[in-house]
Residue, then its C-alpha position, 0 to 999 in steps of 0.5 A: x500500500x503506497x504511503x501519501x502525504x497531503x500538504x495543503x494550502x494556498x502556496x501564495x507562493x511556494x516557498x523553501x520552507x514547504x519544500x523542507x517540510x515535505x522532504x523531512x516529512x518523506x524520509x522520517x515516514x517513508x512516505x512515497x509521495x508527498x501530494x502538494x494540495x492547492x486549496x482553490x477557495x480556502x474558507x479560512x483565508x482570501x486569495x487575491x491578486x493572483x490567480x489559481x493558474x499561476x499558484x498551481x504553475x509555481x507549485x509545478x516548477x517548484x517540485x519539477x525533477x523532485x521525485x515523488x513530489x506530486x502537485x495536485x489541482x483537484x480542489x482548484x477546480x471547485x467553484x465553492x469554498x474547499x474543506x480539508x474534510x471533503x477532500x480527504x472523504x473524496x480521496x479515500x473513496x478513490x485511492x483508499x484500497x491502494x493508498x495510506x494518507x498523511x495530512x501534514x499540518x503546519x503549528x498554528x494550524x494544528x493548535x486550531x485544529x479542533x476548530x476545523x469543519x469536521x476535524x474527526x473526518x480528516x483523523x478517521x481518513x489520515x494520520x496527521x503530520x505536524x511541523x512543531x515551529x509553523x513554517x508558514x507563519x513567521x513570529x515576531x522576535x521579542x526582546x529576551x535574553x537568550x534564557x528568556x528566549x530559552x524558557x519561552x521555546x521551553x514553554x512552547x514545547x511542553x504545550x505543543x507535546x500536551x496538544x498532541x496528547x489531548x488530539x491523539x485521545x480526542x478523536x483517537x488517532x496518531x499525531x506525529x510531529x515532524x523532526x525538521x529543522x525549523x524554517x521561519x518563512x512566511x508566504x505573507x513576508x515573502x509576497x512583501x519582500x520578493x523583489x529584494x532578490x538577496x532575500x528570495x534567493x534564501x527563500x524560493x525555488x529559482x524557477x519560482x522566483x523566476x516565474x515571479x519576475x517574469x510574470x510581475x508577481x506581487x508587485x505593488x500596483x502603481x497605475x499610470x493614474x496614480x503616478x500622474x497624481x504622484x508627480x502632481x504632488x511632488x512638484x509641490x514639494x521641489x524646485x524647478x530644477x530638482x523636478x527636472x531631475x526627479x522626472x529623469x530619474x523617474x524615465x530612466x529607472x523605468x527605461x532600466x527596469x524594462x531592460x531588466x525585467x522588473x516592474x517597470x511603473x514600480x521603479x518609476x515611482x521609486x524615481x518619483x519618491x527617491x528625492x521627495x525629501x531632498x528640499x526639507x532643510x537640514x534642520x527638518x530632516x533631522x527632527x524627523x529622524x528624531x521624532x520617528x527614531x531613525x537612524x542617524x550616523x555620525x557622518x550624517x549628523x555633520x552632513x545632514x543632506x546625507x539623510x535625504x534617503x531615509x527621511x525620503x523613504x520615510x516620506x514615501x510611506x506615510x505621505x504617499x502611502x507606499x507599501x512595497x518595502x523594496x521600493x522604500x529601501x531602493x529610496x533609502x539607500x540611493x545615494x550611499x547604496x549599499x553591500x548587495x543590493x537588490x535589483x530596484x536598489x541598483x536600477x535607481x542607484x544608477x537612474x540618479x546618475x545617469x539621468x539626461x539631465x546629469x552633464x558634469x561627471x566624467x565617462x557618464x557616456x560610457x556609464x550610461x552605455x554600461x548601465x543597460x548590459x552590465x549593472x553591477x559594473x556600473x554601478x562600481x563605476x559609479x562609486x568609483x568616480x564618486x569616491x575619485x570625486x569626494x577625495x579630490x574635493x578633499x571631503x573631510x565626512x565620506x560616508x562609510x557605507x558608500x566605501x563599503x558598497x565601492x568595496x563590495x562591488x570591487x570584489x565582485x568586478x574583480x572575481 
């Protein structure tokens, strides 16, 4: 009798942590195959933004070339609201001769179990799989000391092992947990972080970030409506010349993004946003940085104008209600950058230099050529004349980030 695993759940996206949990599921029960279950329209949370077909693609790509990782559609075919207890009934009268069941259930699932519609119908069709430490609900980290943190996991390990006792007796079935190590990932952290491509390497498939990029997944939805309105808003808040500039930054990140293949109207606003706060006094820019408990450096302290980015990423937040937290960043840092930085960070780095508006820089010509077939190269370029530029100038205050980015990029150019 062929031994299955059922691993439900929207996969909004797929991640490296339902992957993990699968396989360590496989080999502690010596599963055949571990069934990837979409829920099509799960009662217990909103899918929206992307469709059925596109979870189910990334679901196909993620466990393409794994053997006995199977992605299944059957509940993505329903119109009404899916129950785990439905789909299990419905297996069993079609594989229950030939087939022995595992429903794997993530921690905070597991405590509200109970809660489920008809929870005994899902124990009388399959033993329950649990991964102790959810991998799909990420938990904010309190300020312990390391015995505080220890008593707490301590504290969570005795309630999760009097949990499974009180399900096993409850509706008398097996209630294995899962021996994994455990992966904070998060489908919702993911959907907001994606596009910073040094956190998605660690947490997707490739071929599923791919598929992300490709498609302009998750992306927040900058319409041309709204980027009119936005620009409306910030000519109110710049000089004549630093509108010019902004307006070029923002043409030129959107010509750079479609070169790239990245949201194109996504580093458009980036190119909108980065110098909203570059007006502000240096006065102001401190005292919002006091008053919000931003970081201000010693360097930016005796250089105030330095704090532009993170006060415009500030800005860009709570004044022009942006919520993509890549975008926010790429704002942040678009003048120091910084070691590793993610494709919007480099695509609005460069836009600020290179825009036509700039005319003083040497070798911007071929800066500009760089910038569409080789990214990093350019952006070491840049740092390279602007370090040769600062120290020429004999500038006492060098921020230390712009070396460090410099450093960084060096090493990739020279590797």
């Amino acid at each position: 009798m062929k031994k299955i695993g059922i691993l439900g759940g929207t996969f909004n996206p797929v991640h490296n942590g339902h992957l993990q949990i699968a396989a360590a599921a496989r080999t502690q029960f010596g599963l055949d195959e571990i069934w990837f279950l979409l829920s099509g329209n799960p009662p217990h949370k909103e899918v929206e933004g992307i469709t059925a077909e596109q979870r189910y693609a990334m679901v196909s790509l993620a466990v393409a070339g794994e053997d006995g990782f199977v992605p299944k559609d059957m509940e993505l075919r329903k119109k009404k609201i899916c129950y785990s207890w439905e789909t299990l009934e419905k297996l069993h009268r079609e594989y229950g001769a030939d087939c022995e069941f595992y429903f794997i259930l993530g921690e905070d699932s597991f405590y509200a179990f109970e809660h489920w519609a008809k929870p005994e119908v899902i124990c009388r069709y399959a033993k329950i799989l649990v991964a102790h430490r959810n991998f799909d609900e990420h938990e904010e980290r309190t300020d312990l000391t390391p015995q505080g943190e220890r008593a707490a996991e301590q504290a969570k390990d005795l309630a999760f092992a009097q949990m499974l006792r009180y399900y096993r007796e409850k509706f008398q079935q097996d209630f294995f947990e899962i021996d994994s190590v455990p992966v904070e990932l998060s489908s919702s952290e993911i959907r907001r972080k994606v596009y910073d491509r040094a956190f998605a390497q660690q947490a997707l498939p490739r071929t599923v970030a791919d598929y992300i990029y490709e498609n302009q997944l998750y992306a927040q939805d900058f319409s041309a409506e709204t980027l009119e309105k936005t620009a409306k808003k910030i000519k109110k808040e710049l000089n004549a010349k630093r509108y010019a500039h902004t307006i070029g930054v923002m043409l030129t990140a959107g010509n750079l993004a479609y070169a790239y293949r990245f949201p194109y109207k996504n580093a458009m606003m980036a190119g909108l946003l980065h110098d909203c706060a570059k007006c502000l006094s240096d006065e102001e820019r401190l005292a919002i940085c006091k008053e919000e408990g931003i970081f201000v450096s010693d360097v930016e302290r005796c250089e105030p104008h330095l704090l532009h980015g993170k006060v415009g990423a500030f800005l860009a937040e709570k004044k022009y209600k942006v919520r993509d937290v890549s975008l926010l960043h790429a704002i942040a840092v678009h003048t120091t950058g910084e070691k590793d930085m993610s494709l919007l960070d480099k695509i609005l780095f460069v836009a600020d230099y290179i825009e036509p508006g700039r005319d003083k820089a040497k070798r911007l010509d071929e800066i500009r050529s760089m910038a569409y077939r080789d990214l990093d190269r350019c952006v070491f370029m840049i740092l390279e004349d602007t370090l040769q530029y600062l120290d020429g100038a004999k500038r006492s205050q060098i921020d230390p980030q712009t070396k460090e980015t410099y450093q960084f990029y060096q090493a990739i150019i020279n590797s």
